[in-house]
One Martini backbone bead per residue (centre of mass of N, CA, C, O) as a GRO file, in nm:
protein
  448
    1UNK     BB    1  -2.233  -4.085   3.794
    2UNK     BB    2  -2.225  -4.067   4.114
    3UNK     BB    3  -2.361  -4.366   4.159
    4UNK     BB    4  -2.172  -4.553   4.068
    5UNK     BB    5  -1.935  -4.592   4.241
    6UNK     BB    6  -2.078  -4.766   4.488
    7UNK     BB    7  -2.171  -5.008   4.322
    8UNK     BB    8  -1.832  -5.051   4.222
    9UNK     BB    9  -1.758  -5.140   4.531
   10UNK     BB   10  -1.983  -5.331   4.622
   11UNK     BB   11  -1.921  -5.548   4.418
   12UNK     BB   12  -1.619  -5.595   4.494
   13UNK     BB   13  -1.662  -5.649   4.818
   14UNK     BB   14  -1.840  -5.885   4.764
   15UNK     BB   15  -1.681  -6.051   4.636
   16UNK     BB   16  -1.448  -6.080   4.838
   17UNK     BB   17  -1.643  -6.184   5.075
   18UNK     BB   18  -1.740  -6.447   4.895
   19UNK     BB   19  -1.405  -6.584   4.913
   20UNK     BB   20  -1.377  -6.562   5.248
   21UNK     BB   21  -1.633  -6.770   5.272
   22UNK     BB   22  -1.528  -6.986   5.104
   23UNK     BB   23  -1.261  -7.018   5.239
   24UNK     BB   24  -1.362  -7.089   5.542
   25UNK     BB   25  -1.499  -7.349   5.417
   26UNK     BB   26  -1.258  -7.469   5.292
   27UNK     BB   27  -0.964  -7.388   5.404
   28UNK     BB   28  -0.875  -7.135   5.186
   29UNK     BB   29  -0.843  -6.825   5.181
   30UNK     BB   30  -0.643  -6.728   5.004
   31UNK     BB   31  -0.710  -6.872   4.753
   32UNK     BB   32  -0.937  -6.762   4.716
   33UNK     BB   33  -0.892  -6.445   4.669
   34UNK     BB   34  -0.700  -6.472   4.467
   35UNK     BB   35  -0.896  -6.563   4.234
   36UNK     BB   36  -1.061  -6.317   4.251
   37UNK     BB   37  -0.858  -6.126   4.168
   38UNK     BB   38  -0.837  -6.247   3.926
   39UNK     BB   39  -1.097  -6.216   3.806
   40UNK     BB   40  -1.109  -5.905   3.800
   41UNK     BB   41  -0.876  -5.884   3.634
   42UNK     BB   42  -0.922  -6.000   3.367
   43UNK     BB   43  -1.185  -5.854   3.318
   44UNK     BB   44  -1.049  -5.553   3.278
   45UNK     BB   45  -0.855  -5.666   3.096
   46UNK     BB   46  -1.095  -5.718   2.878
   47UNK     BB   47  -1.219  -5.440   2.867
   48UNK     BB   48  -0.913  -5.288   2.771
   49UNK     BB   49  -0.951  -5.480   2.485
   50UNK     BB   50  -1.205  -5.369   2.374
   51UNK     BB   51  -1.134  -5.070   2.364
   52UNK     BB   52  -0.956  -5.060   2.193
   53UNK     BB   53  -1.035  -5.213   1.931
   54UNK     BB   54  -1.282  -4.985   1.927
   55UNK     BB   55  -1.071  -4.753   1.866
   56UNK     BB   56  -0.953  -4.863   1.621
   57UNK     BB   57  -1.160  -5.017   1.439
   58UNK     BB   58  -1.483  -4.920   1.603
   59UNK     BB   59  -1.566  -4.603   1.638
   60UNK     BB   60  -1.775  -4.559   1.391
   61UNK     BB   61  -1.960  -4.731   1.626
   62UNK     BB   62  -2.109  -4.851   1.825
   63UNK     BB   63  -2.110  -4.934   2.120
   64UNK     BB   64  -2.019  -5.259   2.337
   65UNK     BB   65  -2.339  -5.315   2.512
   66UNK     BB   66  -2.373  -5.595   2.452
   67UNK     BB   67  -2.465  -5.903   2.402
   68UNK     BB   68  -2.187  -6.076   2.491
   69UNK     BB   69  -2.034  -5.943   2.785
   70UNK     BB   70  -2.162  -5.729   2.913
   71UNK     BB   71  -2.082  -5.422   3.032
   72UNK     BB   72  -2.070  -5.235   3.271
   73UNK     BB   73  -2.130  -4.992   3.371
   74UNK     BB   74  -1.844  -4.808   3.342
   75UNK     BB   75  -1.765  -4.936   3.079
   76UNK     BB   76  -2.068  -4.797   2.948
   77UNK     BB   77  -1.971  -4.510   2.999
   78UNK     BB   78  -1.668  -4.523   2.880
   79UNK     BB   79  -1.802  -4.557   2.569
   80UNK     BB   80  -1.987  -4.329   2.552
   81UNK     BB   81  -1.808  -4.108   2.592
   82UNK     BB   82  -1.626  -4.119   2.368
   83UNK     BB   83  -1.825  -4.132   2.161
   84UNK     BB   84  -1.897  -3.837   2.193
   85UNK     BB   85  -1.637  -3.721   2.129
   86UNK     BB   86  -1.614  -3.832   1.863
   87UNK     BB   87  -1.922  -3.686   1.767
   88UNK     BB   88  -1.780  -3.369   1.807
   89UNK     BB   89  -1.546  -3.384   1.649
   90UNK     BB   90  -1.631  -3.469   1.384
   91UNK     BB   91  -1.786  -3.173   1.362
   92UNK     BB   92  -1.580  -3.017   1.354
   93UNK     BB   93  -1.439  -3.099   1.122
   94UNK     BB   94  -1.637  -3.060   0.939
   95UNK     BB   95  -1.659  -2.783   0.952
   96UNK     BB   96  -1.314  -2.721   0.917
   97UNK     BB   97  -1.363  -2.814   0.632
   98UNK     BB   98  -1.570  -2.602   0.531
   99UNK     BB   99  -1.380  -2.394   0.560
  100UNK     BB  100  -1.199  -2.432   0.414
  101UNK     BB  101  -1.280  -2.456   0.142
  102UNK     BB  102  -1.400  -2.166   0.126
  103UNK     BB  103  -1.064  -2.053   0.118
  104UNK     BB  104  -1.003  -2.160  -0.110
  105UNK     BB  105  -1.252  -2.056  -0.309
  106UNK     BB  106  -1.138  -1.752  -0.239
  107UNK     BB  107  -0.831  -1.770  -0.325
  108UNK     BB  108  -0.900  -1.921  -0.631
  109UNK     BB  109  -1.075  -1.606  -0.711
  110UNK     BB  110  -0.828  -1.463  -0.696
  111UNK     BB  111  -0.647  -1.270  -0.915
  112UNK     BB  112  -0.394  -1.318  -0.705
  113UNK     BB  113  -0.094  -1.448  -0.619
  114UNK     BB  114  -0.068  -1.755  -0.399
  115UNK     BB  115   0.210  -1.829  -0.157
  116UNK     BB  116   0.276  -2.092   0.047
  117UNK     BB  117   0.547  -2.086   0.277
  118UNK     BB  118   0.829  -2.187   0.434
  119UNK     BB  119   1.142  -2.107   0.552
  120UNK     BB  120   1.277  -2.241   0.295
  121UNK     BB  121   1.113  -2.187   0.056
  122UNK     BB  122   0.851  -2.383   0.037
  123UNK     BB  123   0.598  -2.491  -0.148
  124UNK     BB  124   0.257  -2.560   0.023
  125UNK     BB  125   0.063  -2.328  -0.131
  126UNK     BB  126  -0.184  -2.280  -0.400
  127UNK     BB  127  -0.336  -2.086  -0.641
  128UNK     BB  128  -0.457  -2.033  -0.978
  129UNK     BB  129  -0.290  -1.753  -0.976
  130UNK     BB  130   0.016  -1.870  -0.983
  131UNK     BB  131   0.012  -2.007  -1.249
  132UNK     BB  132  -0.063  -1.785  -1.449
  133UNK     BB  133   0.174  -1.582  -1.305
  134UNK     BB  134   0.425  -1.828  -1.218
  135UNK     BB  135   0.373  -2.148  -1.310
  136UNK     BB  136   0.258  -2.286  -1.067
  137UNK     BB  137   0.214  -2.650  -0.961
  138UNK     BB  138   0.063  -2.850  -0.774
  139UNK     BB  139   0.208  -3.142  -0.828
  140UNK     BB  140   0.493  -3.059  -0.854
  141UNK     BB  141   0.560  -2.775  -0.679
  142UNK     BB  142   0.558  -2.931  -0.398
  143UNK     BB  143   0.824  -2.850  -0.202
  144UNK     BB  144   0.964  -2.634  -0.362
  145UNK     BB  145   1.161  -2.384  -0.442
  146UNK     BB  146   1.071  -2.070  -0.516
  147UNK     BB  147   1.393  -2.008  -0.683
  148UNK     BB  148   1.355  -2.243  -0.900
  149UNK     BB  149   1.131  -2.168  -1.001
  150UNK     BB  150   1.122  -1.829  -1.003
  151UNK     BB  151   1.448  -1.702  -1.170
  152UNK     BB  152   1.447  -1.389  -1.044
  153UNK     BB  153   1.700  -1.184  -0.909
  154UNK     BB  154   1.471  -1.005  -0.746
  155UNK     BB  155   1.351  -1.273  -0.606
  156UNK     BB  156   1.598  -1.347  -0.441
  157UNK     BB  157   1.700  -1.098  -0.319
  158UNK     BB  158   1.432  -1.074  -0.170
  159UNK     BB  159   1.411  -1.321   0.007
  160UNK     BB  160   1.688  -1.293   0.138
  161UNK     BB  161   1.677  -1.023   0.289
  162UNK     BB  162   1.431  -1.051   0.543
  163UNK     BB  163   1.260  -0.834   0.432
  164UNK     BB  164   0.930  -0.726   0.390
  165UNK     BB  165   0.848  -0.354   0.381
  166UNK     BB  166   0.843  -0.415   0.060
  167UNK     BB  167   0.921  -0.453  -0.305
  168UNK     BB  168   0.899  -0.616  -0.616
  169UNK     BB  169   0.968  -0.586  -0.959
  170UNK     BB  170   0.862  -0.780  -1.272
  171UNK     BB  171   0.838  -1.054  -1.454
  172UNK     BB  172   0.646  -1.286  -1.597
  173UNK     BB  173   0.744  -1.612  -1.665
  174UNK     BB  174   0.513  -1.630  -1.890
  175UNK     BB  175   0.464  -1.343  -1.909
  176UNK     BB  176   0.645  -1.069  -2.027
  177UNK     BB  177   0.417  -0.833  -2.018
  178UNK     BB  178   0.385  -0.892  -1.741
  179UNK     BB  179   0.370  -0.721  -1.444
  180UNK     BB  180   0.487  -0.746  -1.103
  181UNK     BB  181   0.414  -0.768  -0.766
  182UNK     BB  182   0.621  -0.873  -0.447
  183UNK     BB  183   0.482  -0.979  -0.133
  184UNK     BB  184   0.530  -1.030   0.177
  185UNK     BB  185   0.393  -1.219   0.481
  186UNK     BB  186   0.454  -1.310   0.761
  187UNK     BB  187   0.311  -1.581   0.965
  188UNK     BB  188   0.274  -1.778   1.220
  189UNK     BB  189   0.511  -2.089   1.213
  190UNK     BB  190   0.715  -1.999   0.952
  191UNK     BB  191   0.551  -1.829   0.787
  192UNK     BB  192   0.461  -1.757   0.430
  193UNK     BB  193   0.334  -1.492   0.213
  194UNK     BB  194   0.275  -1.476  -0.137
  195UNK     BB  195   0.233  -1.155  -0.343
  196UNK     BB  196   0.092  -1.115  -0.671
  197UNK     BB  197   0.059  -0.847  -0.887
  198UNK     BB  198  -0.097  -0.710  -1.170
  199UNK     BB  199   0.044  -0.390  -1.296
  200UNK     BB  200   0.054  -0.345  -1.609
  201UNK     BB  201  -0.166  -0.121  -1.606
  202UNK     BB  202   0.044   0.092  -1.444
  203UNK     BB  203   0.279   0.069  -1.598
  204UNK     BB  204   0.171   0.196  -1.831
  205UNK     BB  205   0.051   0.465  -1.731
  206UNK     BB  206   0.354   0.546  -1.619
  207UNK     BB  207   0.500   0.555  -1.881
  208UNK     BB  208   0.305   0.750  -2.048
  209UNK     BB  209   0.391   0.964  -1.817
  210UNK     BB  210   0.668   1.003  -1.908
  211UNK     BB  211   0.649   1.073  -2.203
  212UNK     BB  212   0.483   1.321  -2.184
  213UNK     BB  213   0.659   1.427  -2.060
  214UNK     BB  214   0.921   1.467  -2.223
  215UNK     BB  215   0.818   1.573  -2.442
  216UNK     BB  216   0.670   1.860  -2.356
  217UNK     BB  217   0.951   1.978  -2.239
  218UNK     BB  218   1.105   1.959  -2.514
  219UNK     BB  219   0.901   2.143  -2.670
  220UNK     BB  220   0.922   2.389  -2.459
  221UNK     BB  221   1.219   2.443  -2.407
  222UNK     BB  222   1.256   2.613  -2.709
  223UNK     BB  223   1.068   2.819  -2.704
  224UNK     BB  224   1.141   2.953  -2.424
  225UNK     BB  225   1.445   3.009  -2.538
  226UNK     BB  226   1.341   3.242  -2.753
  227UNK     BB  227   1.193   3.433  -2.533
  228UNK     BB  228   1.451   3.445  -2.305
  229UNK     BB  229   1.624   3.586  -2.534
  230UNK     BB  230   1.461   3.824  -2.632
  231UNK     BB  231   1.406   3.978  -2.374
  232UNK     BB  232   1.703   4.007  -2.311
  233UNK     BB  233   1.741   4.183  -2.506
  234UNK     BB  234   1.546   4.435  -2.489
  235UNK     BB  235   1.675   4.482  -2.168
  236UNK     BB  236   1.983   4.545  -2.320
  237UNK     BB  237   1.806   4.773  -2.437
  238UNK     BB  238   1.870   5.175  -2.522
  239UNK     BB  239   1.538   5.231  -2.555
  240UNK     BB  240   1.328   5.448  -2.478
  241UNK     BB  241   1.070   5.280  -2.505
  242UNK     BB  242   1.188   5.047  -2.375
  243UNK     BB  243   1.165   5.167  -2.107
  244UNK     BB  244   0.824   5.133  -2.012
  245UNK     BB  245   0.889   4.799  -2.028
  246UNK     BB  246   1.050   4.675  -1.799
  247UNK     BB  247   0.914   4.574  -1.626
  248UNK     BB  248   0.734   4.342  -1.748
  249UNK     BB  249   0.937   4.228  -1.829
  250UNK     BB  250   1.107   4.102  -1.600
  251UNK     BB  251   0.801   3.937  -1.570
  252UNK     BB  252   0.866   3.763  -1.798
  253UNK     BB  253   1.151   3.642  -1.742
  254UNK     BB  254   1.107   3.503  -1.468
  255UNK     BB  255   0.852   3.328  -1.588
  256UNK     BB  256   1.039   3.179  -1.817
  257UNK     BB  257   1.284   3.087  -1.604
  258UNK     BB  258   1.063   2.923  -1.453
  259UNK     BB  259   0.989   2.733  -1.691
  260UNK     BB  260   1.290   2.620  -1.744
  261UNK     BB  261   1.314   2.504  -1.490
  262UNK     BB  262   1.089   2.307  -1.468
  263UNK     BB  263   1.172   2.126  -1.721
  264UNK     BB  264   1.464   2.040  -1.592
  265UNK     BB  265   1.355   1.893  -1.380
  266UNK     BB  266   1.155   1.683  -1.514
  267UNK     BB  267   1.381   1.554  -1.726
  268UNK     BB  268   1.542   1.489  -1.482
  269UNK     BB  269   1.308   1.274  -1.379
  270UNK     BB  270   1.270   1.122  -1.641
  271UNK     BB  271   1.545   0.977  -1.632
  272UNK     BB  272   1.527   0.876  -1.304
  273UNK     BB  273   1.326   0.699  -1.402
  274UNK     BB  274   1.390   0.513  -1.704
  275UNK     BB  275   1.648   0.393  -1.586
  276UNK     BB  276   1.770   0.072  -1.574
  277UNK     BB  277   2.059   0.143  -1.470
  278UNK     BB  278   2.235   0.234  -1.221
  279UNK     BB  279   2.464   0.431  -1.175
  280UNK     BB  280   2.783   0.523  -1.180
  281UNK     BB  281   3.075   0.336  -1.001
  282UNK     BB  282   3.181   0.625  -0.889
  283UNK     BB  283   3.402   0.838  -0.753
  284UNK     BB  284   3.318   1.099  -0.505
  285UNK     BB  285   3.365   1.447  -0.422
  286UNK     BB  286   3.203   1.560  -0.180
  287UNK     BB  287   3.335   1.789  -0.006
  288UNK     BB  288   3.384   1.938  -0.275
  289UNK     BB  289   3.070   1.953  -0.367
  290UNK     BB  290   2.983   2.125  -0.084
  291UNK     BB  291   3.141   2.363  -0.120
  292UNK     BB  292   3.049   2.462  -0.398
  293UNK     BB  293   2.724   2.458  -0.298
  294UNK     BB  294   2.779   2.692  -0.045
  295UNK     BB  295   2.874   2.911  -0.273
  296UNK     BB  296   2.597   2.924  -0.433
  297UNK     BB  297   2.420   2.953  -0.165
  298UNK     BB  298   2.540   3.220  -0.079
  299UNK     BB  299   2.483   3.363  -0.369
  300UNK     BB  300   2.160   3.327  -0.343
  301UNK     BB  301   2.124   3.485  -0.069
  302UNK     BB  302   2.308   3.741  -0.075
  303UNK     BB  303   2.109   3.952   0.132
  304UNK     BB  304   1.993   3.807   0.364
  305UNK     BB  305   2.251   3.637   0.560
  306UNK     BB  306   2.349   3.364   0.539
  307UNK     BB  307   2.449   3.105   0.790
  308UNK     BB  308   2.711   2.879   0.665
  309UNK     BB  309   2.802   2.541   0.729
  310UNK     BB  310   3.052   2.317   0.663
  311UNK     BB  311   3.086   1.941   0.759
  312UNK     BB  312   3.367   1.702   0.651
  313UNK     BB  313   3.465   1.438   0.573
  314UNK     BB  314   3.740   1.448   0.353
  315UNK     BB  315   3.756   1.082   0.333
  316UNK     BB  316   3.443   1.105   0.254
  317UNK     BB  317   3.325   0.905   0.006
  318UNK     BB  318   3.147   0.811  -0.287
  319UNK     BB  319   2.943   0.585  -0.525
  320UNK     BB  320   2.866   0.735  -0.803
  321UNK     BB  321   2.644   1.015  -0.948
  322UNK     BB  322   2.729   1.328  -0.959
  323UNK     BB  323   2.516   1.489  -1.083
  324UNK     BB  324   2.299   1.395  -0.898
  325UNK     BB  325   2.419   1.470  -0.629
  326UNK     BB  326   2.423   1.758  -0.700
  327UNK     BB  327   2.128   1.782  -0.717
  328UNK     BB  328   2.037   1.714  -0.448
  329UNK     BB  329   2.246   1.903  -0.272
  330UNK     BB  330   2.125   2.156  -0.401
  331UNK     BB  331   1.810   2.123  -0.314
  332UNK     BB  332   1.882   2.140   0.004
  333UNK     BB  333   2.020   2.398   0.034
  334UNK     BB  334   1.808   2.590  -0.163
  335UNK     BB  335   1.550   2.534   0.040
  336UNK     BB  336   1.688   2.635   0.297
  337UNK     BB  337   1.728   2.950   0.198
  338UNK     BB  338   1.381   2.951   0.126
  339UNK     BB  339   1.275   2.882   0.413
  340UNK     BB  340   1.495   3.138   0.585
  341UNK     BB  341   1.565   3.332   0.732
  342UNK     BB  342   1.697   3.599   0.776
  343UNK     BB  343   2.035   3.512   0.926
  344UNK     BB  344   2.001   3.219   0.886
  345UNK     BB  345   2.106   2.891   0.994
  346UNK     BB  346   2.292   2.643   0.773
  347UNK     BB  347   2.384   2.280   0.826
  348UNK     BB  348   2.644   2.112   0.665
  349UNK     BB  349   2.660   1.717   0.668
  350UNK     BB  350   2.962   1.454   0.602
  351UNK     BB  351   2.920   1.133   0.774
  352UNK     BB  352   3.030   0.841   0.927
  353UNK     BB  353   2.899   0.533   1.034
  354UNK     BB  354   2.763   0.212   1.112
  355UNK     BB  355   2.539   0.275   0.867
  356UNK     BB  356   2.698   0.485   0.715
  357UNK     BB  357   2.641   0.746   0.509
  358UNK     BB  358   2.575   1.121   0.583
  359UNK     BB  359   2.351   1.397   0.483
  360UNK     BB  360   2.304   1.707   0.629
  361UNK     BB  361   2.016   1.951   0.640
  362UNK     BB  362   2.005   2.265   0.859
  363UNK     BB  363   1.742   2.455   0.987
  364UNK     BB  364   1.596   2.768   1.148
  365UNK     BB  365   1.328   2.798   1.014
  366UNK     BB  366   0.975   2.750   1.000
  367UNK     BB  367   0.889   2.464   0.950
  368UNK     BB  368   0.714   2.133   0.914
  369UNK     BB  369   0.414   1.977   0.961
  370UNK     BB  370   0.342   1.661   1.009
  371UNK     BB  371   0.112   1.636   0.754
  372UNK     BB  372   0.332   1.692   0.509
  373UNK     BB  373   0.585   1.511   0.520
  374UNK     BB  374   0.482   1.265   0.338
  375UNK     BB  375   0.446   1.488   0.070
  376UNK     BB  376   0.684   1.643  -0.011
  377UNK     BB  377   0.773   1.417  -0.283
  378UNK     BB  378   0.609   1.534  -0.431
  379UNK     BB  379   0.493   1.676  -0.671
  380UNK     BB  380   0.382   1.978  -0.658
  381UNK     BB  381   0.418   2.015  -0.377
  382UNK     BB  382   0.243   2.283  -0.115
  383UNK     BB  383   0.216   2.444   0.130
  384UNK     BB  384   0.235   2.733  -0.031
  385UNK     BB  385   0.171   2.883  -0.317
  386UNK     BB  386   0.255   3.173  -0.313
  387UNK     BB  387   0.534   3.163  -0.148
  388UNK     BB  388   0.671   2.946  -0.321
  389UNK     BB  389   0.663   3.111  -0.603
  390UNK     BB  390   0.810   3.371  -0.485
  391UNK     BB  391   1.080   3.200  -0.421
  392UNK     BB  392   1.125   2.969  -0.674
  393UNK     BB  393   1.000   2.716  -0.657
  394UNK     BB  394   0.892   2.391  -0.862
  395UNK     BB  395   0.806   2.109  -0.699
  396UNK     BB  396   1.069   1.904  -0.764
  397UNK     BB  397   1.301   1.882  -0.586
  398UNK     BB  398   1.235   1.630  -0.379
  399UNK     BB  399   1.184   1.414  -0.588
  400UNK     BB  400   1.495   1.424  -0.686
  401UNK     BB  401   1.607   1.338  -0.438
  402UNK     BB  402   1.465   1.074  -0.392
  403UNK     BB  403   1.548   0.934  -0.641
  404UNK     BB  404   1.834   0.934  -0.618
  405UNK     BB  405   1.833   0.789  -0.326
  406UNK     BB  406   1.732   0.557  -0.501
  407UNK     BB  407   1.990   0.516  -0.686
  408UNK     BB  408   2.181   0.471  -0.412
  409UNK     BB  409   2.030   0.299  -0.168
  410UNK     BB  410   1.900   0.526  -0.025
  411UNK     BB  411   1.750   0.744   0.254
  412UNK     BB  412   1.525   0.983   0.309
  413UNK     BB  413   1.500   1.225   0.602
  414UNK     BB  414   1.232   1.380   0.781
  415UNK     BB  415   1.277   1.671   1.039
  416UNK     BB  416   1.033   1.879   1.200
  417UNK     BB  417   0.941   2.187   1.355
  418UNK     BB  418   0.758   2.451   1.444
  419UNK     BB  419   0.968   2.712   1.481
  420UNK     BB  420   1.260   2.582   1.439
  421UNK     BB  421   1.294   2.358   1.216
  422UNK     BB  422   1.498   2.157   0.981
  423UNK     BB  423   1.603   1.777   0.883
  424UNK     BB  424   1.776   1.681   0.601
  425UNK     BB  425   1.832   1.309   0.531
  426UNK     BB  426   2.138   1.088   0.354
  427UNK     BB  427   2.125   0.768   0.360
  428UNK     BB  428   2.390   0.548   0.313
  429UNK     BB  429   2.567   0.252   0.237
  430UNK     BB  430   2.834   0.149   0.296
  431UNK     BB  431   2.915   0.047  -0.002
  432UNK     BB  432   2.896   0.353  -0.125
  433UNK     BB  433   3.158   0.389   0.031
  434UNK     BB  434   3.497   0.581   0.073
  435UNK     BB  435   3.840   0.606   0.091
  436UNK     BB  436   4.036   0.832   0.114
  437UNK     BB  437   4.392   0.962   0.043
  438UNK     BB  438   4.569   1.204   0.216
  439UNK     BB  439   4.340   1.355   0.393
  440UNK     BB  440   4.202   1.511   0.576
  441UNK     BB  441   3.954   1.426   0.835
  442UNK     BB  442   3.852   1.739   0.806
  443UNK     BB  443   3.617   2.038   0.682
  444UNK     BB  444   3.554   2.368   0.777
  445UNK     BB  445   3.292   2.612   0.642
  446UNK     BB  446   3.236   2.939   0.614
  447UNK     BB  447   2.931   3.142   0.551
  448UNK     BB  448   2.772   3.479   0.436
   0.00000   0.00000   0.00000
């Protein structure tokens, strides 16, 4: 290749040197070089008209580097270079084609359903598992959105929110017995990839156990109660006898109370799975709610001597389910009041800015290492269960927490430092709140 360009500019300059000794002897000498220099035009402009006819119609073949007027080395180097790429190329494609094959034959062996969408949620490809699962056609649906074929109004919802960090769960348009869980995940450039897993026995073995607990509840709640009724009794006997029986009775009395908040806490739990509807659209009157709860939580406190202080924006309500919601709120107090040493301050506030309304519940107690904070809601869960046990927690109130404030849109924070304290808070969404009218627009309260 080095050694090309030297003998084509030399053959070159010879031709033009025998048109000017042509013209020279004939004196003509302008219009010999005009023929050469024509002669060379033609010439070129025929061999780049013979390489692209090779390129378009006749690639996939060797070049024409044979007579009748076989080109010359220049451009049979030229013909030879393109041709190399040309097999370079092909065997790239037949490689990604055979990659891509094997994705497709391992994507639609998978039990999940896979929909690549646009940008515009239109299907541009999926596998066999979304057929079985979501109904959807290859040859039908591929292009339509896919918001017109799967019309379940919790995917046009999830979808449209475009925010894809959680998942949504629905009934599978084919059959109505799977329960489906659908996530998103952006890829590329403006695709996304939708994946639906058939959850049917998991969701069926979590509601076996929402009966379970459900009914075991109901069935111990009542004997329980006829136990901690005759105890109560006896206790409040003035037989002698039954004065050295004191102390035990007592430590059944406890314990028997204690397991009858376990039972509520429990069924509480299970009314928060099972309803399907959302809780009820009224205003409740949250500061008046936190001043109630914290003369329970100073009354709560009785001798250890906390110091209890309440800041709540007095015409900022909420739009939900008051019993839930005294539920949660008095869950995050009292376990204030049990995690913070005797004369220990907490600080219940009740505020709203622009991302919604929120309640914090602060406190100066022992605080809680960060490997437990993302475990706090699991169902008794405990830091300590011996010191749990001897404070009166049931280990189900934050889990209480958790349900009530996603069953009103909103979400719990936690953070604690040890030996510092902790803040639960409750974030609710600007829709949930509303302003009452006629009220001072905040107002503190303290207890001891």
């Amino acid at each position: 290749m080095g050694n090309l360009w030297p003998k084509v500019i030399g053959r070159t300059l010879g031709l033009l040197a025998c048109a000017v000794l042509l013209g020279w002897l004939i004196g003509r000498m302008t219009l010999a070089l005009l023929a050469a220099t024509l002669v060379i035009l033609v010439w070129q402009l025929f061999q780049l008209y013979r390489l692209e006819r090779w390129l378009r119609e006749d690639f996939h073949v060797q070049p024409p580097t044979t007579a009748p007027l076989r080109p010359s080395a220049t451009w049979k180097t030229v013909y030879q270079g393109a041709f190399r790429l040309r097999q370079r190329s092909r065997k790239r494609k037949r490689k990604l084609s055979r990659i891509i094959k094997q994705f497709r034959m391992a994507a639609a062996a998978l039990p999940d359903a896979i929909v690549v969408l646009s940008d515009d949620d239109e299907v541009l490809w999926r596998n066999k598992a979304a057929q079985d699962l979501l109904g959807l056609s290859a040859r039908r649906d591929i292009g339509l959105p896919v918001t017109s074929l799967v019309r379940h109004p919790q995917l046009v919802a999830f979808l449209n929110q475009r925010t894809y960090e959680s998942s949504v769960e629905f009934p599978s348009p084919v059959n109505a017995d799977l329960i489906l869980s659908v996530r998103i995940k952006p890829y590329g450039k403006k695709q996304r990839l939708l994946l639906a897993t058939d959850i049917s026995r998991v969701h069926r073995l979590e509601q076996i156990r929402r009966d379970f607990v459900a009914n075991v509840s109901h069935e111990l709640r009542t004997p329980l109660t006829v136990v901690s009724g005759y105890l109560e009794t006896l206790l409040d006997h003035d037989d002698a006898q039954i004065a050295h029986w004191q102390q035990p009775l007592r430590r059944m009395q406890q314990q028997s109370n204690r397991m009858l908040r376990i039972i509520e806490d429990l069924l509480m739990l299970s009314r928060l799975e099972t309803q399907i509807e959302g809780p009820p659209q009224r205003p409740v009157d949250v500061p008046a709610m936190l001043r109630a709860i914290a003369e329970d939580a100073i009354a709560f406190s009785g001798e250890r001597g906390h110091q209890i202080h309440v800041e709540a924006e007095q015409t900022l309500w909420l739009i939900g389910c008051e019993q839930e919601l005294r539920s949660a709120f008095s869950n995050l107090a009292f376990n204030a009041v049990r995690y913070t040493p005797d004369g220990g301050h907490i600080a219940i506030r009740w505020f709203t800015n622009e991302c919604g309304a929120h309640l914090e519940v602060e406190d100066d107690g022992e605080g809680i290492a960060p490997q437990h904070i993302p475990r706090l809601t699991e169902r008794f869960y405990r830091l300590d269960r011996g010191r749990h046990r001897e404070r009166g927690g049931t280990g189900l109130g934050l889990a209480i927490v958790k349900h009530v404030i996603n069953n009103h849109n909103g979400q719990l924070r936690i953070n604690s430092l040890v030996g510092i304290g902790s803040i639960f808070t409750c974030d609710f969404p600007p829709q949930r709140q509303m302003q009452a009218k006629g009220k001072p627009s905040a107002v503190a309260t303290e207890g001891h």
